[in-house]
C-alpha positions, -999 to +999 in steps of 0.1 A: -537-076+052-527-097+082-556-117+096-539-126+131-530-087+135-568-075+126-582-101+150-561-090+180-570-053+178-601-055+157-588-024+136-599-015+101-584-040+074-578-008+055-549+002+077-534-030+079-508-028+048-480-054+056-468-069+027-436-098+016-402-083+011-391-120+000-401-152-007-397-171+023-374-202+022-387-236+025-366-246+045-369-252+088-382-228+112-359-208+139-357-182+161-358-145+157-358-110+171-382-086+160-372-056+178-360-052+214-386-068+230-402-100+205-389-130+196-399-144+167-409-184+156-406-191+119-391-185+085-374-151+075-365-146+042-333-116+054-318-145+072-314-175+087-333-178+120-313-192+151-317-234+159-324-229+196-339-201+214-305-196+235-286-194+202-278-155+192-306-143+174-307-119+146-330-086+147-354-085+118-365-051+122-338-034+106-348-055+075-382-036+074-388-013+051-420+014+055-427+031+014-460+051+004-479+033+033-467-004+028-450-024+054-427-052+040-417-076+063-393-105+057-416-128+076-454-136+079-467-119+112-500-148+112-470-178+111-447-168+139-481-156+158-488-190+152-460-210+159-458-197+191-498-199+202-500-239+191-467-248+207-450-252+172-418-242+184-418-271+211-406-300+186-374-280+175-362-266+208-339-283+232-353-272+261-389-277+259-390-313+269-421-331+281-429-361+295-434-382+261-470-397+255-455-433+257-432-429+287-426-460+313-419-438+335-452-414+330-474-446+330-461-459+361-457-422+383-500-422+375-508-452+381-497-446+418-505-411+420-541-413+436-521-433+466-494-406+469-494-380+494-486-347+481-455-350+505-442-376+484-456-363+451-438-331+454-402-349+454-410-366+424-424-333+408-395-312+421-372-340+404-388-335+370-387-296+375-353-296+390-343-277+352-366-250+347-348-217+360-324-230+331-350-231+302-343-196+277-375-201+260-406-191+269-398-163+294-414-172+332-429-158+348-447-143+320-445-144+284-460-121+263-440-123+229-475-124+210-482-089+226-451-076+220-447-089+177-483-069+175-473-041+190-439-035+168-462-042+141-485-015+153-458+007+157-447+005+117-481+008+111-483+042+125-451+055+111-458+044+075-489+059+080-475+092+088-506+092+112-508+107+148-531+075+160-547+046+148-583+032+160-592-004+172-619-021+197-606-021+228-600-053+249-624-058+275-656-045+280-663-008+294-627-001+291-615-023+316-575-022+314-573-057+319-590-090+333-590-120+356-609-151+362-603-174+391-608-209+385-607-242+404-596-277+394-614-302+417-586-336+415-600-359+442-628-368+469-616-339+495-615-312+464-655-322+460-662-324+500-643-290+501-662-269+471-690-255+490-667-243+510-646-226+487-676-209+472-680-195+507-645-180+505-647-167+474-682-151+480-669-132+506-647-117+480-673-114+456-658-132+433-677-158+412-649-187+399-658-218+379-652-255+392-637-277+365-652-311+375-635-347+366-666-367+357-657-402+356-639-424+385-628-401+412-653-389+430-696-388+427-711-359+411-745-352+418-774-332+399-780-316+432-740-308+434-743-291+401-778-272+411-760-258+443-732-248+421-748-228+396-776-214+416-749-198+438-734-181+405-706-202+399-698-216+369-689-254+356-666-271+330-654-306+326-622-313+333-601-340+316-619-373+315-607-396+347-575-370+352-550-398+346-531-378+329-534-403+295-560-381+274-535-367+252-511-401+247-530-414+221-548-402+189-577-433+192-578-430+230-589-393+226-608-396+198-630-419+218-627-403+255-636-370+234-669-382+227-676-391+263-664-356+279-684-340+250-717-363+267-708-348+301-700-317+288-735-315+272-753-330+305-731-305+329-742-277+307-705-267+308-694-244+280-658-250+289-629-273+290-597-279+309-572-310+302-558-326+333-522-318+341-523-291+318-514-319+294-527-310+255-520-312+221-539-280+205-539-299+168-565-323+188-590-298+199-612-300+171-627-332+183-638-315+214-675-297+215-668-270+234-667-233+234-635-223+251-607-243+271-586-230+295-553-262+286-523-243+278-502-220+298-485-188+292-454-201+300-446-237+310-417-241+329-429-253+360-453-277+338-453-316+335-452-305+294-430-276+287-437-252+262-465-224+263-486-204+238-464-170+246-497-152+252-516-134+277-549-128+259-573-154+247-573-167+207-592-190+191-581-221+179-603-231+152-637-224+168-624-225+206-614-200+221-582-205+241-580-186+274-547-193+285-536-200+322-512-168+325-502-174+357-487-203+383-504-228+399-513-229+435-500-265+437-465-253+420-466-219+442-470-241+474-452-269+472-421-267+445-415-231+449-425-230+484-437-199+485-467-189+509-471-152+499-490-134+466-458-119+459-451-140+429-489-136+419-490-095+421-455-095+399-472-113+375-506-095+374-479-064+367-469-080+338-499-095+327-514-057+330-488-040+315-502-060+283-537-058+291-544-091+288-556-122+312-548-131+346-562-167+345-554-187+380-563-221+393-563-227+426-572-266+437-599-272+463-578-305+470-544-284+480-557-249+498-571-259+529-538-263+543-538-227+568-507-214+552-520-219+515-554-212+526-542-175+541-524-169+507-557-172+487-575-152+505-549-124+506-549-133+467-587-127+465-585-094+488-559-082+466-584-092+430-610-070+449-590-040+453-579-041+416-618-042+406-631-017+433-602+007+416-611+002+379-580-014+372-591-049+363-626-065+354-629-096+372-652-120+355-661-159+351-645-178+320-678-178+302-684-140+303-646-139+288-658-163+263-691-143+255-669-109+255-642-123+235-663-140+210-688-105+205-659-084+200-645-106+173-679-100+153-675-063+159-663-036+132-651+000+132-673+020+104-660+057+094-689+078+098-678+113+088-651+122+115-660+094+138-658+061+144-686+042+156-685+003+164-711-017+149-719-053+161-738-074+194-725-064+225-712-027+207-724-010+239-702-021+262-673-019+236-648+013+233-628+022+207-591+030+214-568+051+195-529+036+192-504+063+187-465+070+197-452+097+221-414+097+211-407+059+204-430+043+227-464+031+216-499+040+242-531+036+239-560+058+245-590+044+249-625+067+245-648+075+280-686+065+276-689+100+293-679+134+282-648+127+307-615+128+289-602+102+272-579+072+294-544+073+280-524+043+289-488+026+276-491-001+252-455-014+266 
């Protein structure tokens, strides 16, 4: 039984029969396909995975074999899963530089960021970026490699099975296809003077967002601030410490800035985190107290720290639950792609929907007031709305993500007679979905809460 695989589609364990075709080696982690569609991070015991994601890879699936309901795989699906979700990849491949914790150069680019204009800053962040169209590994704009290893795995599943379909919990609550949660980092003084005003914007959409606040030295945050905030419906988490970008440099420094944004996230009430810069290192996270954090992207080529979690749905690491930032930043939208349309946004929330997974966005208070960025949100937001008045995408805050996720990974499918029922808090907005293959492609069906038929949608 493969405990990453059971917790992504909440299936019965009994179904779940992968097993070893060899020992793995001991030796170094590389790259491989599994399939058309899924590369793979880790040790394969049929052969010897690729140095470099650019490298040829070799295809693993032929090395499958499917006997009396057994699937042997010469890999472990819960390793690669989880090479790619922490980052583990990063270390060993060429192209997913960062900014290292000790650099001169980082240390001295923020401690004269605050005076920069973002006229200025953008040269110096277009410099560091200059590379990225030329990094193989993750895939931008999207990557959903996670999505697709589970889904191949599915897909064995149900031919060595012999089985028409197989159940599961679906993702999102009343059968939502998909979700998205707008969120807003506040950087400076004119992100806090311009909130208010942003919740005016995004009311008219009606769409609740949550502010991620900075809590020490950049700008004054008020009990009455917070009172406005969350009596209009929106929602609150720290972000970073001071947002000088040096959380994550040093193992003592965050052990003891951990402790204060723990305090403030305890007198905010704030349930969730966000690092500043996107800057993290997920092996940390257990010193911070929080439910969820929203710190590592899909994808991070157009990042400060390269690398990503090749994911578009939340996971938990340890006990926080990761919901990942799946799509790109209004500040790298704006001002190194310069791009003023949703163009790039839609494309991804296509591909983010294909995979039924989360469209998280963060759009600064600090950079959208400008009228061409500023007319670009709000098409954004127009464009969320139609998605939710169709039925094709529940939008919701990060906390009701967080409640959702964390309910349905408490839920179980019980076999009573010929049907399923789901048992567990929450169960009732919770549908159960049948995986199945028409020729060689996988779809889902997902069960009405009426005597409508069933939804039947692609799984790829």
């Amino acid at each position: 039984m493969d405990r990453a695989f059971v917790d992504y589609y909440r299936c019965p364990e009994s179904f779940v029969t992968f097993a070893p075709s060899g020992e793995l080696p001991s030796g170094d982690s590389g790259y491989f396909y599994f399939g058309p569609n899924a590369v793979c991070y880790g040790r394969c015991s049929s052969n010897s995975p690729a140095e470099h994601a650019a490298d040829a890879l070799y295809n693993a699936l032929p090395d499958v074999t499917l006997d009396r309901g057994k699937v042997s795989l010469p890999f472990d699906p819960s390793e690669v899963v989880a090479n790619l979700r922490y980052e583990r990849y990063v270390s060993s491949n060429g192209n997913g530089k960062r900014l290292g914790n000790g650099s001169i150069l980082r240390k001295a680019y923020y401690s004269v960021r605050p005076l920069l204009s973002v006229s200025v800053r953008k040269h110096f962040q277009r410099m560091h970026l200059r590379d990225w169209r030329e990094i193989p590994f993750p895939n931008w704009p999207v990557d959903f490699n996670v999505e697709c290893i589970f889904e191949q795995l599915m897909t064995l599943l149900l031919e060595a099975h012999a089985v028409e379909s197989l159940p599961f919990i679906w993702f999102w609550p009343d059968g939502f296809p998909s979700c998205a949660v707008m969120t807003h980092d506040v950087e400076a003084l004119p992100g806090r003077e311009a909130c208010l005003r942003l919740m005016d914007i995004d009311d008219i959409a009606g769409i609740k967002s949550s502010f991620e606040i900075v809590p020490e030295g950049r700008y004054p945050v008020s009990d009455a601030f917070l009172r406005e905030m969350r009596s209009r419906g929106f929602e609150i988490n720290v972000h970073d410490f001071d947002h000088d970008g040096r959380l994550f440099s040093d193992r003592e420094l965050f052990l003891e800035r951990a402790e204060q944004i723990n305090r403030y996230g305890r007198d905010y009430g704030a349930d969730g985190f966000r690092s500043a810069i996107l800057y993290r290192n997920v092996d940390w996270f257990g010193a911070l107290d929080f439910a969820y954090d929203m710190s590592v992207p899909s994808v991070g080529s157009l990042e400060a720290q390269r690398g990503g979690c090749c994911s578009v749905t939340p996971f938990f690491i340890g006990n926080m639950l990761e919901l990942p930032v799946t799509t790109t930043q209004d500040y790298c939208l704006f001002h190194i792609l310069n791009q003023y349309s949703i163009d790039l946004w839609k494309r991804q929330i296509a591909l983010i929907s294909e995979k039924h997974g989360l469209a998280n966005f963060i759009v600064h208070p600090d950079y959208v007031f400008e009228p061409r960025a500023l007319d670009t949100y709000k098409a954004l937001l127009a464009y969320l709305a139609e998605l939710r008045a169709e039925s094709k995408m529940w939008i919701a805050r990060p906390g009701e993500v967080n409640d959702w996720w964390r309910e349905r990974s408490q839920m179980r499918l019980i076999c009573h007679g010929e049907r399923w029922e789901i048992e567990g808090p929450g169960k009732e907005r919770a549908r159960i979905a049948y995986a199945s293959l028409e020729g060689n492609q996988l779809v889902y069906r997902v069960e009405s809460s009426s005597l409508a038929p069933a939804k039947t949608v692609n799984a790829a």
